[in-house]
C-alpha positions in Angstrom: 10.4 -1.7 -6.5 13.5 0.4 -6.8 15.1 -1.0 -3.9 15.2 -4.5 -6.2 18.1 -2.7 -8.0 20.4 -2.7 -5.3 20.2 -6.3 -4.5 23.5 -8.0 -6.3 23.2 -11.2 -7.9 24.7 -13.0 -4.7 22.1 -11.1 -2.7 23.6 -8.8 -1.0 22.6 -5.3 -0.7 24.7 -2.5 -2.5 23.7 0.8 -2.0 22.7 3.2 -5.2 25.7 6.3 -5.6 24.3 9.5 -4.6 24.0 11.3 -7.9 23.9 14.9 -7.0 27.6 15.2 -5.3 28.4 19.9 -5.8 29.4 21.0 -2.4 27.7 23.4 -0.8 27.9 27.4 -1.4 28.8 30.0 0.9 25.5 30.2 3.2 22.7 32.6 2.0 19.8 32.9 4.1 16.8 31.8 2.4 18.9 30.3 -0.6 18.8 26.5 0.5 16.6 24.4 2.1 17.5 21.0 3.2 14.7 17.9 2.6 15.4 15.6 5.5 13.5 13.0 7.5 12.9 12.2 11.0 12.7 8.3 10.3 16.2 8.3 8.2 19.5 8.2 9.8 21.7 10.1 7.3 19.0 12.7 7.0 18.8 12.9 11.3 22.7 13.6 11.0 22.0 16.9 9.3 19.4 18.1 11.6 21.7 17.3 14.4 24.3 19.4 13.1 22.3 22.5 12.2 21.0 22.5 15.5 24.5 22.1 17.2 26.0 24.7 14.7 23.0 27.1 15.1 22.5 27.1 11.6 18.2 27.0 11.6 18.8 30.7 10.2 20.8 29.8 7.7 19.2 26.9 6.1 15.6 25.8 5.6 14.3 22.8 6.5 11.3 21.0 5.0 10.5 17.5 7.0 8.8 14.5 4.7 6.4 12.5 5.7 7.1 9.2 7.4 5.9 6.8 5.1 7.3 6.3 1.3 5.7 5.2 -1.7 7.0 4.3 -5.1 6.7 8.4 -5.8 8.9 8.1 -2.9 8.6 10.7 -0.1 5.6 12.8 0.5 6.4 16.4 1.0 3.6 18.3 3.1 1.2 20.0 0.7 0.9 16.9 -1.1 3.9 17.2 -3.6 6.8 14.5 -3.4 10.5 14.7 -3.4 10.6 12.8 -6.8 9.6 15.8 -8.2 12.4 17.9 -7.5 14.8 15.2 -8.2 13.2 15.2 -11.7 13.7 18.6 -12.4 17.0 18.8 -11.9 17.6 15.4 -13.8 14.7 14.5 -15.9 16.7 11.3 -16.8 16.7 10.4 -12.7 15.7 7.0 -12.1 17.1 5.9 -9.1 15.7 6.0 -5.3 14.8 9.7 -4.7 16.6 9.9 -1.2 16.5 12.0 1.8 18.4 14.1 3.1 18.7 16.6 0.1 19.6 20.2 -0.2 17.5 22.6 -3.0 18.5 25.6 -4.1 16.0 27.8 -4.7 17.8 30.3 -6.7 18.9 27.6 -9.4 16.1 25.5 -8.9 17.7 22.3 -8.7 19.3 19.9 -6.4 22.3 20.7 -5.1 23.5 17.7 -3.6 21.8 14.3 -1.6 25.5 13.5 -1.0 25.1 12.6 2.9 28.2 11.6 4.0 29.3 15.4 2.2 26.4 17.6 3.5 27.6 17.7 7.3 31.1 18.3 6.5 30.6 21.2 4.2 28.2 22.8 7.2 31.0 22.4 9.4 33.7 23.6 7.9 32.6 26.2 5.1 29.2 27.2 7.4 30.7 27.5 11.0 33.0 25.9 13.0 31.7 26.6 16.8 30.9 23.9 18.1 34.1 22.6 16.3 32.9 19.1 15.2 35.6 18.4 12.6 38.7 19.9 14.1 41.9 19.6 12.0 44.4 18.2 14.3 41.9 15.2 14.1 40.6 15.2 10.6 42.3 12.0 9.6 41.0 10.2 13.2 37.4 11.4 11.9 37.4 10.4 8.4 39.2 6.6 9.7 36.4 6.5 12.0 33.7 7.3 10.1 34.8 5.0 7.6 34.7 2.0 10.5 31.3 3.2 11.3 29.9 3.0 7.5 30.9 -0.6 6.6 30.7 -1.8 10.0 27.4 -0.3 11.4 25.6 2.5 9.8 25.2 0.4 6.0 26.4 -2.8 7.3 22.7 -3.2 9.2 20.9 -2.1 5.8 23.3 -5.2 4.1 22.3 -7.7 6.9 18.3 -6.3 7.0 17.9 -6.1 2.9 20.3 -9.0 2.1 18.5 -11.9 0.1 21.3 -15.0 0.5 21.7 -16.2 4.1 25.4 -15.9 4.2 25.7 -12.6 2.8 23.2 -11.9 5.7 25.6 -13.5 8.3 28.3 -12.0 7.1 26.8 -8.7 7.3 25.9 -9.0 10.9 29.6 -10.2 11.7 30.5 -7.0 11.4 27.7 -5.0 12.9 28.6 -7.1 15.9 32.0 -7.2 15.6 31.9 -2.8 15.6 29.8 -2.9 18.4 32.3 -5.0 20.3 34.8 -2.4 18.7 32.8 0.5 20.4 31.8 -0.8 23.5 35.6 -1.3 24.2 36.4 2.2 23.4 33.5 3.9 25.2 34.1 2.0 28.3 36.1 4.9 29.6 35.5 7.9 27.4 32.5 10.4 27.0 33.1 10.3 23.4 34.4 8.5 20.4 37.4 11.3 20.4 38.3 13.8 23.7 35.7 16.1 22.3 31.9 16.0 20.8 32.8 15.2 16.8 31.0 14.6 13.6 32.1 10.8 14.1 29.5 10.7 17.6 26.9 12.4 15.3 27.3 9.1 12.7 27.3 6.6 15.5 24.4 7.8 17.2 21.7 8.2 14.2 22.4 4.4 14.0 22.2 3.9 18.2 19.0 5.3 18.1 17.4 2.8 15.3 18.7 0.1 16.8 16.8 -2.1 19.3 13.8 -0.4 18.1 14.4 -1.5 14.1 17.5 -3.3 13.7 17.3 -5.4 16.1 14.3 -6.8 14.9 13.1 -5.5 11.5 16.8 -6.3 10.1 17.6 -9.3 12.4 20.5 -7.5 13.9 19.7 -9.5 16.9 22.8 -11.2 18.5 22.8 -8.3 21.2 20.6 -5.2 22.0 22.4 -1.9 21.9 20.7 -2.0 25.9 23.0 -4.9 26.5 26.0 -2.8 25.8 26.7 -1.5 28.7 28.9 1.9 28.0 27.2 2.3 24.6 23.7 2.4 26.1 24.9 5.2 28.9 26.6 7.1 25.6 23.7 7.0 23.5 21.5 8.5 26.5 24.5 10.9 27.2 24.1 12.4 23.7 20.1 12.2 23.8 20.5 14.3 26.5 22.0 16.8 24.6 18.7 18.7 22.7 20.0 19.1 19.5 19.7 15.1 19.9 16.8 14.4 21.3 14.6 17.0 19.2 15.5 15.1 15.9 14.7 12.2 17.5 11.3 10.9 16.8 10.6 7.3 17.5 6.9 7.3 16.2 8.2 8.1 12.7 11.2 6.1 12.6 9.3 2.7 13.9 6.3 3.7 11.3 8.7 4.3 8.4 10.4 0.9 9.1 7.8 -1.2 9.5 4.8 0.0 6.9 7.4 1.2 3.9 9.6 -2.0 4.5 6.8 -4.3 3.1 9.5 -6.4 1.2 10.8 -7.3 5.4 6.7 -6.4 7.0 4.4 -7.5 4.6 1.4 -7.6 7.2 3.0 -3.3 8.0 2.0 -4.3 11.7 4.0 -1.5 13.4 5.5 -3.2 17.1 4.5 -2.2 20.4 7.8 -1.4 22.3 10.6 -1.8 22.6 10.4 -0.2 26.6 13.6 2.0 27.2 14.2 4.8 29.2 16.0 7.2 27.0 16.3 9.5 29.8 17.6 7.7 32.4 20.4 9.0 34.2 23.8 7.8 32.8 25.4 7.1 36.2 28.8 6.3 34.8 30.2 9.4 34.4 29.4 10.8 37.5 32.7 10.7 40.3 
C-alpha cells in the first residue's frame, strides 16, 4: 500500500510532497478542469472557492468516486486518476491525489499542489468575494500555517500514526488548536473581520470531524459539538451554499471507513453521528 511510504521509522505519518507544483494560467474557459472529491478536505476547499468566486464557468470539474483502490480514484466512465498522473510523469509513483487541475490543451497535470490551487483562483482568477485580501496576507498565510500542523494534517498524523506516542503527540495539538479556536471564535463570525481563505481551511476539517476524526482517527478527547462557538461557526458557514453543496456526508463517511482498511478492516461504515447541521446558530443573533 502506498500510504506504507509515508509512515517514518518512528511511526509517524509524513505526508508525500505534491509533485506537480506550476501555478495556474490566466483562466480559459474550457482549458482546465479540476479532479476533486467530495470525501477529501483539500479537494472540498477548491470546490468551495469556485463556488464563492463564481468560477463554475471558468473551470471544469470532474468529481471521483468515493472509494479508492490501489489504481487510486475511480473517475466516472471507468478510467482512474492514475492515469493522468502517468501521462504527465510516466516515472510517477507516489499516491495519485485529489484535488488536481488538467490541462487539456497540454495534456498533462498542471498542479495537485492544494495548499497553491485556491490562492492562484483568488488572486490571478478573481478577487470578489475578496478571500485573500492584502492588508491581511501575512495574518492568512500565519493562520493557515496554525491550521495545517495543528489541525487539518495533524488529525491524518494522530489517525495514521503507528507508535503510540507519536499518536499522542499528534492529538496534543489537534486539541490544543481547537482550544486555540474556540477562544478566538467565541466573539467573532470569522477567523479574521471578514469571510477569508483561512475559514475555508478550517471548515473542510470541521466538517470531518465528529463524523471521522473523532472516531476513525481517535481524535476523541472532545467533539467539535462540544465546542461551543466552533459548533455555531461551522453551521454559520454551512449555511452559506457554496458550503453546504460540497458537503456530502455519505461520501466522506464511505471513503473513510471502506478505503481506510489499514484503520477499518471489517469497512463497516457507522450509523450516525446525529447533528443538526442546520440548526439555527443563535449566538449571533442581538
Amino acid at each position: 500500500m502506498k500510504l506504507a511510504r509515508e509512515i517514518a521509522g518512528d511511526g509517524r505519518f509524513v505526508r508525500q510532497p505534491n509533485r506537480f507544483t506550476d501555478r495556474l494560467g490566466p483562466p480559459e474557459p474550457g482549458r482546465y478542469r479540476l479532479y476533486a472529491s467530495y470525501a477529501c478536505p483539500w479537494a472540498q476547499r477548491v470546490l468551495i472557492v469556485r463556488k464563492l468566486l463564481g468560477l463554475e464557468d471558468l473551470l471544469d470539474v470532474t468529481i471521483v468516486d468515493p472509494i479508492r483502490d490501489e489504481k487510486g480514484w475511480r473517475v466516472p466512465g471507468g478510467e482512474y486518476l492514475s492515469e493522468l498522473y502517468l501521462a504527465t510523469d510516466p516515472e510517477y509513483a507516489g499516491r495519485y491525489t485529489v484535488p488536481c487541475v488538467w490541462d487539456t490543451v497540454d495534456k498533462r497535470i498542471v498542479t495537485n499542489d492544494f495548499p497553491q490551487i485556491t490562492l492562484d483562483l483568488e488572486m490571478t482568477w478573481s478577487t470578489s468575494p475578496d478571500l485573500y485580501p492584502q492588508h491581511l496576507r501575512a495574518d492568512i498565510d500565519a493562520m493557515n500555517d496554525r491550521l495545517y500542523h495543528g489541525l487539518n494534517n495533524a488529525v491524518y498524523e494522530a489517525g495514521f500514526a503507528r507508535d503510540q506516542g507519536a499518536y499522542e503527540e499528534a492529538v496534543s495539538r489537534v486539541f490544543a488548536t481547537l482550544d486555540f479556536l474556540e477562544a478566538r471564535l467565541a466573539g467573532s463570525a470569522y477567523l479574521f473581520d471578514t469571510l477569508t481563505e483561512s475559514d475555508v481551511r478550517l471548515y473542510t476539517t470541521l466538517a470531518r470531524f465528529d463524523a471521522v476524526y473523532y472516531g476513525h482517527f481517535k481524535c476523541s478527547i472532545r467533539r467539535l459539538s462540544d465546542y461551543p462557538a466552533l459548533w455555531a461557526y461551522a453551521r454559520r458557514l454551512y449555511a452559506i451554499p457554496a458550503f453546504a453543496e460540497t458537503t456530502d456526508f455519505d461520501h466522506i463517511k464511505r471513503h473513510y471507513y471502506v478505503t481506510q482498511t489499514n484503520i477499518n478492516p471489517s469497512q463497516i461504515v457507522p450509523v450516525g453521528p446525529l447533528l443538526d447541521w442546520n440548526e439555527p446558530d443563535l449566538s449571533r443573533r442581538p
